[in-house]
N, C-alpha and C positions, 0 to 999 in steps of 0.2 A: 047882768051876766057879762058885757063885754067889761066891766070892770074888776071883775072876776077873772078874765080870763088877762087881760092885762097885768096885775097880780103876778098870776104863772110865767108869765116872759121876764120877770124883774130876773136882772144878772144874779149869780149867784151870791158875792160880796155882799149885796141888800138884802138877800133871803138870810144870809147867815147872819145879817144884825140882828131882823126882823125878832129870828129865831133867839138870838142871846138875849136879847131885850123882853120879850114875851115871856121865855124861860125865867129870866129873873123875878119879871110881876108874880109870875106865877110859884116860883118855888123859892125865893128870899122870904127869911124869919120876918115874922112880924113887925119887931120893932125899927129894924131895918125901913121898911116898910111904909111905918110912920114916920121915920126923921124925914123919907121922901114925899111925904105928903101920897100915896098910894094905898093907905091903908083904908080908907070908906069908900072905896070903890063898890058901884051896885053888881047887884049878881050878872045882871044881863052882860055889863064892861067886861066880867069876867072870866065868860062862858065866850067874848068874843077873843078875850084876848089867847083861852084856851084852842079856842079854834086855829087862829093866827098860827100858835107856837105847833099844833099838828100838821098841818098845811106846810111851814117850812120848812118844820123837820124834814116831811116825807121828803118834798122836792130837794133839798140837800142831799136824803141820802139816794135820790133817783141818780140825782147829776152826779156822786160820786161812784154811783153804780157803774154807768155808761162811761166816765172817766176810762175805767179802771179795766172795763169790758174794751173799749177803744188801743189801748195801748200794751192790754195785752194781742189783742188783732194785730198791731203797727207789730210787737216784736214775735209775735208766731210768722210774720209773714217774711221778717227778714231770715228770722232763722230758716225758715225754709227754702228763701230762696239763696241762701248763702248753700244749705247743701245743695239744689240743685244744680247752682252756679259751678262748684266744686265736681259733681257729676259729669256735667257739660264741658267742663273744660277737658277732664280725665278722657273721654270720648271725642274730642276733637281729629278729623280726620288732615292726612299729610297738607295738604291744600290750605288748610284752616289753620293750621299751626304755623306754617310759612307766612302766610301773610300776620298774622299777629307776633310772630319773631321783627317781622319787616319794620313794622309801626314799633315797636317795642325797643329796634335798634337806629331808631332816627333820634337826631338830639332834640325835638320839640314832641315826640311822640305820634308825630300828622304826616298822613301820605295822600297823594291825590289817588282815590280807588274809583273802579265802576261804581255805580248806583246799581245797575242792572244785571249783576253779575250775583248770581246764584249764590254763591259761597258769601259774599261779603252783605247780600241782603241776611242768609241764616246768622251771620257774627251779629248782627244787627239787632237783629229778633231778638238774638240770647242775650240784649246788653255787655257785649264783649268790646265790642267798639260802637262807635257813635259820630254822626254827623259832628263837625265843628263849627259850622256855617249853614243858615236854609240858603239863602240868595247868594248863588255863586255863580257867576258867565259860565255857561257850558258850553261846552265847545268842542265839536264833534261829532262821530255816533257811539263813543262809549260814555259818554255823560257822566265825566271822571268829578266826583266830588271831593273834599277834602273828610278826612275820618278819623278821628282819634284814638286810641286804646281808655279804655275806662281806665279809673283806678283799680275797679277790684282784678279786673283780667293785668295790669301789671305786679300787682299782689301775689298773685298766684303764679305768674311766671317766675318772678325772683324766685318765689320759695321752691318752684319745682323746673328751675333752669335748665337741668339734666334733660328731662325729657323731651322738651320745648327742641334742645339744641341738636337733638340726633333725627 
């Protein structure tokens, strides 16, 4: 059994020879067959190697399943958060929108902000901006970190500078 189940872990690359390989004993014409010396094979070889070739198939077409399931996930999940993103930004209140003009009009895009500053933790949450640094000397009692503009929150400024600017 544990080598049965070892079997099932073989990468996909070795499942899919497995599979072409078995596939071919099994369904190459005859004479074919005999120029490879594969033609007096006993039944039982037969039945194992038929086995062989249903086993990999299925597992090929599992892992192409889950492939396929996997990365339509990855882009349902961008697309959604692209519109929320667009949402969120559309809603940004005066406060919110000032300070990511601020970062958005520096020439490196980085300002030193609170950490603990209500507004610039919610930018945060929303992936609008972003730490630049974890280990930074802080110094103070406003525990001013360094914070960046994402790419996608400068994205969405250019294209909608207008409303950003008033």
């Amino acid at each position: 059994m544990k080598n049965f189940l070892d079997f099932l872990k073989l990468p996909p690359t070795i499942l899919a020879a497995l599979a072409m390989v078995s596939g071919a004993v099994l369904f190459l014409p005859e004479l074919l067959l005999y120029k490879l010396g594969l033609s007096n094979l006993p039944d039982f070889w037969k039945i194992i190697i038929g086995l062989v070739f249903l086993i990999t198939s299925a597992l090929l077409f599992i892992y192409l399943v889950i492939y396929m399931c996997k990365k339509v996930g990855v882009l349902y999940s961008k697309v959604a958060f692209n519109r929320n993103f667009s949402l969120d930004m559309r809603r940004l209140s005066p406060q919110e929108k000032a300070i990511l003009m601020n970062l958005y009009k520096e020439p490196n895009l980085t300002a030193f902000l609170s950490s603990v500053d209500g507004i610039v933790a919610r930018l945060a949450s929303k992936t609008m901006i972003q730490v630049t640094a974890k280990r930074v000397p802080v110094v103070g009692r406003d525990l001013k970190m360094p914070y960046t503009i994402t790419p996608g929150a400068v994205k969405y400024i250019k294209s909608h500078l207008t409303s950003f600017e008033s």
